[in-house]
N, C-alpha and C positions, 0 to 999 in steps of 0.2 A: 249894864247892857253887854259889853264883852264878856263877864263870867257867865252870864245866859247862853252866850251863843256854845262856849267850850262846852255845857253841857249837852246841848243838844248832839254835838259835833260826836262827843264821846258816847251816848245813847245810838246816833247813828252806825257807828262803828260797830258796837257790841254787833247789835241786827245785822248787821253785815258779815259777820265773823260767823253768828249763829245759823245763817241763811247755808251761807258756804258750806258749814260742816254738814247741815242736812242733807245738802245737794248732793254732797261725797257720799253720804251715808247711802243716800238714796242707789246713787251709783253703781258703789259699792253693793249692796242687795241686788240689784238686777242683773250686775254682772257676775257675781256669786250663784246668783240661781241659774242664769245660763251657764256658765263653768258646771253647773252641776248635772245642767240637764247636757252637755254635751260628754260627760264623764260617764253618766247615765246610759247614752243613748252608743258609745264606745263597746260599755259595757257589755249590753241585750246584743249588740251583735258579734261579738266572742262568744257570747255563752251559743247563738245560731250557731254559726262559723262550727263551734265546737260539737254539735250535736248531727251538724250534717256530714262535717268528717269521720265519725263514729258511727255514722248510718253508711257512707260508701265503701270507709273501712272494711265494714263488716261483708258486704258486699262482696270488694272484690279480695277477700280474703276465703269467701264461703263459710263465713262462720257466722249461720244462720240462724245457732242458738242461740246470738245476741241482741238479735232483732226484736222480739217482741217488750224490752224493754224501753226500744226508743221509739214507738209507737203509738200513737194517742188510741185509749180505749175507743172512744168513739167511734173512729174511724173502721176497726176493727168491725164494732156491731154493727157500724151500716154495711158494710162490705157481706154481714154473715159471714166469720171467719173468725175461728176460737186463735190464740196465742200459738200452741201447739202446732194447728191447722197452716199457719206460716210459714212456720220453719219446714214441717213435711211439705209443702208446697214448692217451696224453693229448692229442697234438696231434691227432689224429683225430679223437678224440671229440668236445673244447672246439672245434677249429676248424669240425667235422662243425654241433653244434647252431647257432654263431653265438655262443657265451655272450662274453660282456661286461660289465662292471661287477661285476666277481667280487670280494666283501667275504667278512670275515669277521667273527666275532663269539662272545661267550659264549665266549671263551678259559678252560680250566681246567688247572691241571698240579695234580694230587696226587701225591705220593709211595706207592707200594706195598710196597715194598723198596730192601734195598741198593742201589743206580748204578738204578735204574727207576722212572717215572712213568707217569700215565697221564694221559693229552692228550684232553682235551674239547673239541670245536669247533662253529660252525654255521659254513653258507656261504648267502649270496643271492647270484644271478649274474639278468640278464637276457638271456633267449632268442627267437628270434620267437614265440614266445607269451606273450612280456610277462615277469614278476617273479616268478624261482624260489627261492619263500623256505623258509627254516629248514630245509637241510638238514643233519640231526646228523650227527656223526662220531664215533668214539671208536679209540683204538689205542693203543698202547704205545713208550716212549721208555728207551732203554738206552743206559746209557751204556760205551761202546769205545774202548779206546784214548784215555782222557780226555775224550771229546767223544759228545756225545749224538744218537743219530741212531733214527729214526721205523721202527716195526716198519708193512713196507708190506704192503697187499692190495688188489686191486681195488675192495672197499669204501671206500678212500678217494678215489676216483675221482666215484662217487654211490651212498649207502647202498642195500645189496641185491645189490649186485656179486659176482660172484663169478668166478674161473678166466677164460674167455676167455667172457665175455659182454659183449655189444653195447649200444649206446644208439643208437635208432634216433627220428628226427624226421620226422613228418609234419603241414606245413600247407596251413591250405583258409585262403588268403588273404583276408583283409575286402576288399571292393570300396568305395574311396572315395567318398564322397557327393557328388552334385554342386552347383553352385553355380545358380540359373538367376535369372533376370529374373521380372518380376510376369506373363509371359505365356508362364512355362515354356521361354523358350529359354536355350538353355545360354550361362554364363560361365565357369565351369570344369568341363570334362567328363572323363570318361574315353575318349579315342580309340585306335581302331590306328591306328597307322603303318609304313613305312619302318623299323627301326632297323639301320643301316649299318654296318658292320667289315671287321676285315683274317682273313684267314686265316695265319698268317705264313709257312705252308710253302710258299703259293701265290706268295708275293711273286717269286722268285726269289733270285739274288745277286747283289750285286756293283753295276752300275751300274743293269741291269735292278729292283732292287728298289728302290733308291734314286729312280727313274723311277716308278716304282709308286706309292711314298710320296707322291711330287710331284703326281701327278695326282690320287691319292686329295682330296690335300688344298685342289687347286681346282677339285675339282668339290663339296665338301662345305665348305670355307671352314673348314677346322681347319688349324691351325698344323703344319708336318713337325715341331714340337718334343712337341707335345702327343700325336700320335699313336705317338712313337717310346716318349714317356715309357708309355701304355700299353701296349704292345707288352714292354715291360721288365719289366712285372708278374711276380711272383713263381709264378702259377698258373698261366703263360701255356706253350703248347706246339704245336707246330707246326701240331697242327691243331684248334687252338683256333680257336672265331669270337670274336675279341677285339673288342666293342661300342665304337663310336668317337664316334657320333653319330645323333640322330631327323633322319630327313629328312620335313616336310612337306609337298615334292610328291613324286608320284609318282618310286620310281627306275625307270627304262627301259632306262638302259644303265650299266655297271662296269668300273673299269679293272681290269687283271689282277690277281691277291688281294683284291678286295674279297667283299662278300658282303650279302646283309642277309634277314632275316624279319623275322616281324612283331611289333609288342612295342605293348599298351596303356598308352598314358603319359597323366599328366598338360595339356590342350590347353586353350587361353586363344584362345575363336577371335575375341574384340573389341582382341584383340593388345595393344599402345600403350594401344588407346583406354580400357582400364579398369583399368591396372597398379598404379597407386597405389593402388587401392579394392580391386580384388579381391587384389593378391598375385600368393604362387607357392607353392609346395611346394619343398623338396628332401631328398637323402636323409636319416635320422636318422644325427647323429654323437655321439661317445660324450659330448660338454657338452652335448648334448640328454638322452641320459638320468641324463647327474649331476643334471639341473635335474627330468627327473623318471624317478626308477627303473622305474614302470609301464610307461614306452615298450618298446617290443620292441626286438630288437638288429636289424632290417632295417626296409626300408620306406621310404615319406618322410613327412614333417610338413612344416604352415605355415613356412613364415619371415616373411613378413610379411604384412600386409596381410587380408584379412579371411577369406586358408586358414589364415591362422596365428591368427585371435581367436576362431575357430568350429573351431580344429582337433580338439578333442575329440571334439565331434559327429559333423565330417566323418568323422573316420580310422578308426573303427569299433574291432574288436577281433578280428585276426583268431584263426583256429578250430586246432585242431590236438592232435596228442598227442605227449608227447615218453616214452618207456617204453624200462624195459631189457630186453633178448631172450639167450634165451640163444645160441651159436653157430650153431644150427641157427634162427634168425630166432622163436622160439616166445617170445611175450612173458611174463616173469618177476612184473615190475613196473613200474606206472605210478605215472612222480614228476610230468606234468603235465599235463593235459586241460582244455583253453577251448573254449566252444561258439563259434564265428565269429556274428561279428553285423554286416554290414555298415555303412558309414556310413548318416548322414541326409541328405536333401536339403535344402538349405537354397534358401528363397524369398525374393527380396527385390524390394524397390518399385521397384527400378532398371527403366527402359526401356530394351531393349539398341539402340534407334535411335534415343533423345534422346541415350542418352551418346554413341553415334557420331557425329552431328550436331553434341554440343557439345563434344567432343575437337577435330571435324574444322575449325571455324571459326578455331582457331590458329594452323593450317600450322605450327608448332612454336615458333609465340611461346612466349614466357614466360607462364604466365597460366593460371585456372583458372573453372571454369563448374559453378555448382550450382542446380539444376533442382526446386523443389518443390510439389507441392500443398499449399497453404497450408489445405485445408478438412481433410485427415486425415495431414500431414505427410509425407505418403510424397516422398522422395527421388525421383527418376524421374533423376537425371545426379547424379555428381560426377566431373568431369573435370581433370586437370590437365597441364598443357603444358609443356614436352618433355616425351617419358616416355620408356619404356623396353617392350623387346618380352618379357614375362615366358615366353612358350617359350622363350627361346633360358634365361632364369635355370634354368629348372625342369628343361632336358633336356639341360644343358651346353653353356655360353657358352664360347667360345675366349678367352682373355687377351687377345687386340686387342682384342675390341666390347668385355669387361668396361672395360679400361684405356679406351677412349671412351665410354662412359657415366660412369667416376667422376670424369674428368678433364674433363666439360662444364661449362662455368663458370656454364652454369644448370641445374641440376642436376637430371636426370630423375627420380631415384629421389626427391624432395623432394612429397607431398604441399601443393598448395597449396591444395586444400579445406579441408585441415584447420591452416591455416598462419598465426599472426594480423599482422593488418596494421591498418595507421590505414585509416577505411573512407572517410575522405574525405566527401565535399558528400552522397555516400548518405545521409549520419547527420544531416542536415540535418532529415530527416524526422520523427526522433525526438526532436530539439528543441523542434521547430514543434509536435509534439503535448505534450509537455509544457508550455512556456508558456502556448499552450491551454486545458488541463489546470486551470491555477493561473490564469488570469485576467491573465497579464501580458505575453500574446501576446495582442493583438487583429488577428482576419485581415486588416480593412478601413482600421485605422488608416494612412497614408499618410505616410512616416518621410521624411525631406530626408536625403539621403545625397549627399555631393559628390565627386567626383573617383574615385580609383580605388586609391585607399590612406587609412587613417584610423587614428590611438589616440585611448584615451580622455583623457590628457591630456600635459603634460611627462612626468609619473613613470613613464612606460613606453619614458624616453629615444629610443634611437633604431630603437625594436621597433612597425611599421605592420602592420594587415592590412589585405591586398591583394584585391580581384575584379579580375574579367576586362571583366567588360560595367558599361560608366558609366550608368548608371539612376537618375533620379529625378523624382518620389518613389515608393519602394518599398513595397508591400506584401506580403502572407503570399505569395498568389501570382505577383506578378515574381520575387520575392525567388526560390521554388521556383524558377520556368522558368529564371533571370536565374542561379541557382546562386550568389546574392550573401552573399559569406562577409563582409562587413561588417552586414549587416543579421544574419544570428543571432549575430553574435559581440556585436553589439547586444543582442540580445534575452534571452541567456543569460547576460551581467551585470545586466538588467534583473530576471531571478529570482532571481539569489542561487546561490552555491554549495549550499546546504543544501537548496533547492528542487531545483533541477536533479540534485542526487544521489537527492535523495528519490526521486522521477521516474524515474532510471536505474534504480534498486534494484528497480525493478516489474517491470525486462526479465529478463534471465539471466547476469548479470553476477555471475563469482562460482560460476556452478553447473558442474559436474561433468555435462554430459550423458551421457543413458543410450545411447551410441552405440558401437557396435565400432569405433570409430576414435578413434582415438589424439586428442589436442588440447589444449592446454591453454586453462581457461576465460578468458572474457571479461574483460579488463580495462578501467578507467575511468584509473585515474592508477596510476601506481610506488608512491605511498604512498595513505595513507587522507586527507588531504586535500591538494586545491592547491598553496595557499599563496604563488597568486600568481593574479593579476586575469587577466595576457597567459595562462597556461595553462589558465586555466578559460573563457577568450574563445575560446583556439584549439579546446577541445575541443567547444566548439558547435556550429563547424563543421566537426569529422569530422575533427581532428586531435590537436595534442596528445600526449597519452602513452595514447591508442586503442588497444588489439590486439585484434581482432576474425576470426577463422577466418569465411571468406565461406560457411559452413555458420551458425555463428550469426548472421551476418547475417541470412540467408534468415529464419532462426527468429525473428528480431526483428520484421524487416520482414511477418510475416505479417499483425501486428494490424492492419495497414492495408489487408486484405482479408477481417478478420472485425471488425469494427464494433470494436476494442480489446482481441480477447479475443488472446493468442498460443498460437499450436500447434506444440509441441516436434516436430523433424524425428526420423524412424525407418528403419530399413534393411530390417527385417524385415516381408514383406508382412504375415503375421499379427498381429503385434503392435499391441495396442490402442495408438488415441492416444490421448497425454497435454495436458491444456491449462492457459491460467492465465489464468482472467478475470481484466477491468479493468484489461490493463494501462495501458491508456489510456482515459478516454472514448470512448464512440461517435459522439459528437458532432466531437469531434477529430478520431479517425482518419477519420471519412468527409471530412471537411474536408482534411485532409491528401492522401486518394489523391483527392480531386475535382480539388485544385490541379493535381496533377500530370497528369492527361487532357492540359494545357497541354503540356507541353514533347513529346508528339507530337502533338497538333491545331494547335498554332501555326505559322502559317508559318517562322517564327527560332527556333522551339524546338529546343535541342539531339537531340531525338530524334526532329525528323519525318519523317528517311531510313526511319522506320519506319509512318510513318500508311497506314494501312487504313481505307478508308472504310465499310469494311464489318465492321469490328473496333477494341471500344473498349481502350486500351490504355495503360495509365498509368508512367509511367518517370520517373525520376529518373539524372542524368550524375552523376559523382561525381571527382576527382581530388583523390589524396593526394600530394605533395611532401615529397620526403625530403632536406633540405639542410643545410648545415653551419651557414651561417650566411644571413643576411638580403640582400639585394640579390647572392644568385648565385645561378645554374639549376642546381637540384636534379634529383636524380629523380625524374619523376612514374611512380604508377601510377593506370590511368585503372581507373574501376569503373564498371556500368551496372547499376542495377534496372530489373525492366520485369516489370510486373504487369497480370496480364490480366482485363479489368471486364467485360466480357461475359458470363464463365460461372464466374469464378473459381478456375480448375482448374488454372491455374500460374503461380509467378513464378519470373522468372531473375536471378540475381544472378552476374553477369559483369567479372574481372579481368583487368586488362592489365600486366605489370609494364613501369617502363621505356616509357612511350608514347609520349614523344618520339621513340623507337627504333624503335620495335614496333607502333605505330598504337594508336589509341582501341579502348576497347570498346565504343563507340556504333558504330564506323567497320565493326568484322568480325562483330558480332552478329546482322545482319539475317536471314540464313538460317536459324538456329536459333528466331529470333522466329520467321519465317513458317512453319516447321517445327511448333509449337509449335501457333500458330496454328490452322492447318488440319487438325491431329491430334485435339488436346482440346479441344473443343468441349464 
């Protein structure tokens, strides 16, 4: 009876054992075959995924000879639209509006059924009407022949499409704003002119055309490389007028194939003389609108200089409609309507015959001239030397003149108004007012100064500063006329570093002017202090570790034409002035610009090639020295202030780079002074 039951017991068991493993196995299968179907199901939508990337690729790349590969025939024959028929479709259309910058976004694939999804899109593309946003999409994805391809219709083209209907573009052009002077004459206009080209069918063949080419391009100074490269353009046809070049004088006479009408361009008629300040325009390129998508796909924008800081204002918005039509030209749908709103004018303090005045005194030194009313800041000149002729940048420069403007080793396109430099014995003036200031400048005190070099003692080894003229004994005013860098290098250990900074910190040193032009601020030293006697002796007088834009200068040097108070310079004629009492005493500053009457009333004053007996006129010479080391000839660049006591109504602050080279600024100034003079009264 017990060995009965062990058997049953162990018969139980097996069944037990055996039950188990099937139940695994069973398991095991269904969970295998889900695992497969979810591996599966991963799978079909990568291979989506990857087919609809390769459909918007192609899209917003414009390469719409890829397209009838990821297409289902189908779709194709119900639409009536052969493979070919696509691609020209698309490239008429895209290349018809201008569109550029074609994105997409809001990618969606759902699944609907077996091998088919459905594909949600948006697109923004920019057109000459600016940024054509959130256009939806929807359409169908099947899969063929293992690989998935796009159920097509002309609604994927621009939603509302249908059959053989059109997109049709029309724009009413924004008229650019002009640029003008405080007396309404133009600095950047909109002019006609000239614009010159080839006709290619007119050229002839052979040596005859080749003859053509050659004369075209010396009577218009384009390179035969430049205009053949034109000529090669892809849209080009024999009786194209293919645009080579703006002529600014009149054309009279044409060698055989040439041609021209007329075309309103971009015209900078102060040429040179205002290039750093005002800029140029040229066409929008498509890193213009990555940087910003609202640009339109045509046109031009700033590139530098003050079309390109005011380019908002200027460029306006132009007007237009972009709508689909059906075959018969009858509009369907409208995907974009901007009203035109032309630019603004912009006004500025500029005088368009002081900047030509103080451009023209350089004959293409190096060097730069900035021209201000010190009573309500206005700018009336910033000039800088060599320059550059911005029509030729704005209406296409040949590769020679470019290659000689970037290869001048003083470099045109260089802003030197707004470019910082040691301001030299200039800065003398703002020392003088601060010891002043604090009591440890006394003007009348009379200092024993020997020789023509001095330190303060052994511990400055073998580090002297130097003057030019041997004078003693010195006071406030020799010292001004006498430009004696031993006596403020004196007077500015006499105050202390902590004084003397204090002092600075009154001016604008440190500030971010409110200017459309570019610069970086004022500096006193590389670090926040000295930390050495000879550096803070050199900075006294107007060297040292100085970088001053002879824009800040001007703005400095005002308070010594308003009893202390300083008046931030402005471009903008409307723009209210900004001021900063106290920067100095008034007691000081008028002390200050008295001294200086001297150095044009004196017979040995350095600036009495400028005295007018009939105009009081107060100046300051200035020369900075850029040298390696001690006992060898550095480069100087010479600087002139020249402040007018009569009526108060301008000062000039005047650089010379390289004056050993290139003459003083006292030496080529006079004509601008008497210009100045006899204007602003």
């Amino acid at each position: 009876m017990q060995r009965s039951d062990k058997k049953t017991n162990k018969k139980s068991n097996k069944t037990l054992i055996i039950a188990v493993i099937a139940i695994v196995l069973v398991i095991g299968a269904v969970g295998g075959y889900y695992a497969y179907g979810q591996w599966q199901t991963a799978k079909e939508v990568k291979q989506a995924e990857k087919a609809a990337d390769t459909f918007l690729s192609a899209i917003e790349k414009q390469k719409f000879d890829q397209l009838p590969d990821l297409l289902t025939a189908d779709s194709l024959k119900k639409n009536e639209y052969e493979q070919k028929q696509v691609i020209e479709k698309y490239q008429a259309i895209y290349s018809g509006i201008e569109a550029t910058n074609i994105k997409s976004s809001a990618v969606t694939i759902k699944k609907t059924e077996k091998n088919q999804y459905r594909l949600t899109y948006k697109l923004t593309m920019s057109t000459p009407l600016g940024q054509l946003k959130n256009l939806i999409y929807k359409t169908t994805m099947k899969k063929i022949d293992n690989t998935y391809k796009i159920d097509w219709a002309p609604a994927l083209i621009f939603p509302g499409m249908s059959g053989q209907d059109k997109v049709a573009l029309k724009v009413d052009e924004a008229v650019r704003g002009e640029i003008v002077d405080r007396n309404g004459e133009g600095l950047a206009v909109n002019q006609t002119f000239d614009q010159v080209g080839i006709v290619p069918g007119k050229l002839g063949e052979g040596q005859t055309r080749t003859d053509n080419i050659k004369a075209f391009s010396d009577q218009f100074n384009v390179s035969v490389e430049d205009i053949e490269a034109k000529l090669k353009q892809n849209w080009v046809q024999d009786d194209s007028f293919v645009p080579i070049t703006i002529s600014f004088d009149a054309v009279t006479d044409l060698p055989q194939g040439a041609a021209a009408q007329d075309a309103v361009v971009r015209y900078y008629p102060l040429k040179e003389a205002a290039a750093q300040l005002i800029g140029y325009v040229g066409n929008i390129t498509a890193e213009d609108i990555e940087k910003n998508p609202e640009l339109t796909s045509n046109g031009v924008i700033g590139k530098t200089g003050l079309e390109q800081a005011y380019d908002k204002e200027l460029r306006g918005q132009d007007g237009g409609s972009l709508v689909i039509t059906d075959k018969d030209g009858v509009t369907k749908n409208t995907l974009q309507e901007v009203s035109k709103k032309d630019g603004q004018k912009i006004q500025l303090t500029i005088d368009k015959n002081v900047q030509s005045q103080a451009f023209t005194i350089f004959a293409n030194r190096p060097g730069s001239a900035v021209v201000m009313n010190p009573q309500d800041g206005d700018l009336l000149a910033t000039a800088s030397s060599p320059s550059y002729d911005p029509n030729k940048m704005a209406n296409g420069i040949s590769q020679k003149d470019y290659d000689a403007y970037a290869n001048d080793k003083n470099l045109p396109f260089t802003a030197r108004f707004a470019t910082g430099y040691a301001p030299g014995s200039t800065f003398k003036t703002i020392t003088g007012a601060i010891g002043l200031d604090n009591g440890t400048l006394k003007p009348d005190e009379e200092i024993a100064i020997n020789g023509l070099k001095w330190q303060k003692d052994a511990s400055w080894g073998d580090y002297f500063v130097t003057r030019v003229k041997e004078a003693s004994p010195v006071n406030l005013r020799t010292a001004l006329v006498n430009s004696d860098n031993i006596y403020f290098a004196q007077q500015t250990l006499r105050m202390g570093e902590d004084t003397f900074r204090k002092g600075l910190s009154n001016f604008i040193f440190g500030e971010k002017l409110d200017l459309p032009i570019a610069m970086n601020p004022a500096q006193i030293s590389n670090e926040d202090k000295f930390n050495s006697e000879i550096l803070l002796a050199d900075t006294g007088y107007g060297q040292g570790q100085l970088l001053i834009t002879p824009i800040q200068q001007a703005a400095m040097y005002s308070v010594f034409q308003n009893s202390g108070k300083l008046v931030y310079p402005k471009i903008e004629l409307n723009k209210e002035t900004k001021t900063k009492d106290n920067v100095v005493k008034a007691d000081s500053a008028n002390t200050i610009v008295t001294d200086l009457l001297g150095s044009v009333e004196d017979q040995d004053g350095y600036v009495h090639n400028m005295y007018n007996p009939d105009f009081s006129l107060a100046a300051k010479t200035g020369t900075a020295e850029i040298k390696d080391k001690q006992d060898t000839v550095g480069k100087e660049n010479s600087f002139l202030l020249a402040m007018d006591r009569s009526n108060n109504k301008f000062s000039a602050m005047i650089m010379v780079e390289d004056s050993r080279k290139n003459d003083t600024a006292t030496n080529i100034s006079k004509p601008l002074i008497d210009y100045l003079e006899a204007n602003y009264k």
